[in-house]
C-alpha positions in Angstrom: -39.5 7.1 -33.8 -37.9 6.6 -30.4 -38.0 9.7 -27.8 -34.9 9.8 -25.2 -35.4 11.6 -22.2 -32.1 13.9 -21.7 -29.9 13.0 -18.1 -28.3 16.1 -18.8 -29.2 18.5 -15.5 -30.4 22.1 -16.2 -28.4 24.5 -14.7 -29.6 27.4 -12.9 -28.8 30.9 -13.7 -30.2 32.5 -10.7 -29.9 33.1 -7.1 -33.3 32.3 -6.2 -33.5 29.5 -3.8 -35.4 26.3 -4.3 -39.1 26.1 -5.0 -41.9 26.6 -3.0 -42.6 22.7 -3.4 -39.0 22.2 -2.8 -38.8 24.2 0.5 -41.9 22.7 2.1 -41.1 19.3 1.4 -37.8 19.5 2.9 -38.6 21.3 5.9 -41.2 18.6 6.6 -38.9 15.9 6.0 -37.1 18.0 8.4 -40.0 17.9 11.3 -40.7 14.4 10.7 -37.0 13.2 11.3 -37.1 15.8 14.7 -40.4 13.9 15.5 -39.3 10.5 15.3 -36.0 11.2 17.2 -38.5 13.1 20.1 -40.8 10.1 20.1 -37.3 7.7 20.5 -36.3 9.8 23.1 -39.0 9.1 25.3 -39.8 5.5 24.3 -36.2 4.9 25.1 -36.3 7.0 28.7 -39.2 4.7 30.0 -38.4 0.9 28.7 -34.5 1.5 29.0 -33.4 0.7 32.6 -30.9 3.4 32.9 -30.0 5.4 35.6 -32.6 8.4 36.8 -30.3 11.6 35.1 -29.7 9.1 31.6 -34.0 9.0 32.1 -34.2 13.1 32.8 -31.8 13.9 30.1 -33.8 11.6 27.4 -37.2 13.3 29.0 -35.6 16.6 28.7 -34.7 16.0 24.7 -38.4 15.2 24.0 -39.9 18.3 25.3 -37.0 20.7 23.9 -37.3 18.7 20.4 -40.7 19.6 19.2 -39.9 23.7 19.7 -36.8 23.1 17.9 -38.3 20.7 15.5 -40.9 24.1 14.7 -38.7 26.3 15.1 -36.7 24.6 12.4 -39.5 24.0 10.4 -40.7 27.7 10.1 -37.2 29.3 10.5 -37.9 30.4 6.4 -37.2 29.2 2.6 -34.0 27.5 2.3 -31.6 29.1 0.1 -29.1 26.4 -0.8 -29.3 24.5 -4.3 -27.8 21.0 -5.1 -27.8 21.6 -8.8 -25.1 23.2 -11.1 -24.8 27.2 -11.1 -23.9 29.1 -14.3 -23.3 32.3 -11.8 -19.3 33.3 -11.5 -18.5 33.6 -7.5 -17.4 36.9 -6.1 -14.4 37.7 -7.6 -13.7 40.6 -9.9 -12.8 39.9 -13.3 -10.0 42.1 -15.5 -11.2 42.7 -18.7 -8.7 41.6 -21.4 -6.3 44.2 -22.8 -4.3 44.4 -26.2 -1.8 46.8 -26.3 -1.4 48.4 -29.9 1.2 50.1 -31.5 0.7 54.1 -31.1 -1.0 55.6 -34.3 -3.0 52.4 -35.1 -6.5 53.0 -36.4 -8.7 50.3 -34.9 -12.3 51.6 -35.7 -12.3 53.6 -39.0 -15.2 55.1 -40.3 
Protein backbone atom coordinates (compact mmCIF):
# COMPACT_ATOMS: atom_id res chain seq x y z
CA UNK A 1 0.00 0.00 0.00
CA UNK A 2 1.42 3.35 -1.21
CA UNK A 3 0.51 6.67 0.89
CA UNK A 4 0.52 10.01 -1.37
CA UNK A 5 0.93 13.15 0.36
CA UNK A 6 -1.88 15.63 -1.06
CA UNK A 7 -0.26 19.08 -3.00
CA UNK A 8 -3.60 20.33 -2.64
CA UNK A 9 -3.23 23.69 -0.21
CA UNK A 10 -5.75 24.10 2.64
CA UNK A 11 -7.65 27.00 2.50
CA UNK A 12 -8.29 29.24 5.28
CA UNK A 13 -11.64 30.18 6.47
CA UNK A 14 -10.68 32.81 8.86
CA UNK A 15 -9.33 36.20 9.28
CA UNK A 16 -6.87 35.40 11.84
CA UNK A 17 -3.38 36.27 10.68
CA UNK A 18 -0.51 33.92 10.41
CA UNK A 19 0.81 31.84 13.34
CA UNK A 20 2.73 32.74 16.09
CA UNK A 21 5.67 30.66 14.47
CA UNK A 22 4.80 32.32 11.29
CA UNK A 23 4.97 35.92 12.61
CA UNK A 24 8.23 35.58 14.49
CA UNK A 25 10.08 33.92 11.91
CA UNK A 26 9.26 36.53 9.42
CA UNK A 27 9.83 39.46 11.41
CA UNK A 28 13.34 38.01 12.15
CA UNK A 29 14.03 37.35 8.67
CA UNK A 30 12.99 40.85 8.57
CA UNK A 31 15.79 42.12 11.29
CA UNK A 32 18.34 40.01 9.78
CA UNK A 33 17.97 41.50 6.19
CA UNK A 34 17.88 45.29 8.01
CA UNK A 35 21.12 43.99 9.87
CA UNK A 36 23.03 42.91 6.95
CA UNK A 37 22.10 46.00 4.83
CA UNK A 38 23.28 48.35 8.29
CA UNK A 39 26.53 46.32 8.59
CA UNK A 40 26.96 46.99 4.44
CA UNK A 41 26.34 50.44 4.99
CA UNK A 42 29.16 50.99 7.07
CA UNK A 43 31.67 48.47 5.61
CA UNK A 44 31.02 50.22 2.43
CA UNK A 45 31.37 54.02 4.02
CA UNK A 46 35.00 53.15 5.33
CA UNK A 47 36.78 50.86 2.41
CA UNK A 48 34.81 52.79 -0.51
CA UNK A 49 36.83 55.97 -1.43
CA UNK A 50 33.89 58.20 -1.90
CA UNK A 51 33.44 61.55 -1.30
CA UNK A 52 32.93 62.77 2.66
CA UNK A 53 28.71 63.46 2.32
CA UNK A 54 28.55 59.74 0.05
CA UNK A 55 30.69 58.58 3.59
CA UNK A 56 28.06 60.62 6.12
CA UNK A 57 25.12 59.50 4.33
CA UNK A 58 26.23 55.61 4.43
CA UNK A 59 27.26 56.37 8.29
CA UNK A 60 23.96 57.97 8.81
CA UNK A 61 21.93 54.74 7.33
CA UNK A 62 23.72 52.50 9.81
CA UNK A 63 22.85 54.18 12.93
CA UNK A 64 19.03 55.03 11.73
CA UNK A 65 18.79 51.19 10.47
CA UNK A 66 18.96 49.24 13.67
CA UNK A 67 15.85 51.54 15.25
CA UNK A 68 14.00 50.91 12.18
CA UNK A 69 15.15 47.45 11.86
CA UNK A 70 13.37 47.07 15.85
CA UNK A 71 11.02 49.15 15.26
CA UNK A 72 10.02 46.85 12.38
CA UNK A 73 10.61 43.87 14.14
CA UNK A 74 8.23 44.64 17.16
CA UNK A 75 5.78 46.91 15.19
CA UNK A 76 3.06 43.66 15.90
CA UNK A 77 1.75 40.18 14.26
CA UNK A 78 1.42 40.43 10.62
CA UNK A 79 -1.92 40.08 9.24
CA UNK A 80 -1.41 39.22 5.65
CA UNK A 81 -1.77 35.48 4.43
CA UNK A 82 -0.34 33.99 1.10
CA UNK A 83 -2.64 31.13 1.10
CA UNK A 84 -6.14 30.77 -0.51
CA UNK A 85 -9.27 32.38 1.44
CA UNK A 86 -12.73 30.75 1.33
CA UNK A 87 -13.96 34.36 2.95
CA UNK A 88 -16.34 36.50 0.23
CA UNK A 89 -14.82 40.26 0.18
CA UNK A 90 -16.92 43.09 1.24
CA UNK A 91 -19.58 43.25 -0.95
CA UNK A 92 -23.29 42.75 -0.19
CA UNK A 93 -24.86 39.85 -1.69
CA UNK A 94 -28.80 39.91 -3.02
CA UNK A 95 -30.49 37.00 -1.99
CA UNK A 96 -32.16 35.17 -5.04
CA UNK A 97 -35.82 35.95 -5.66
CA UNK A 98 -38.61 33.90 -7.63
CA UNK A 99 -41.47 35.57 -8.38
CA UNK A 100 -44.73 33.38 -8.18
CA UNK A 101 -47.93 33.62 -9.58
CA UNK A 102 -50.39 35.31 -6.94
CA UNK A 103 -52.51 32.57 -5.06
CA UNK A 104 -49.71 29.88 -5.27
CA UNK A 105 -49.33 27.76 -2.16
CA UNK A 106 -45.58 27.11 -1.66
CA UNK A 107 -45.51 25.68 1.93
CA UNK A 108 -48.73 23.61 2.70
CA UNK A 109 -49.24 22.05 5.79
Amino acid sequence: MTHHKSTVEATSVTTAGLSGTEDRKLRQRRYAITQLVRVSCFVLAVALPVPLWAKLVLIVGAFTLPWMGVMAANAGPTISRNRPSAILDDRVVEPVRIAIEPGRVIDAD
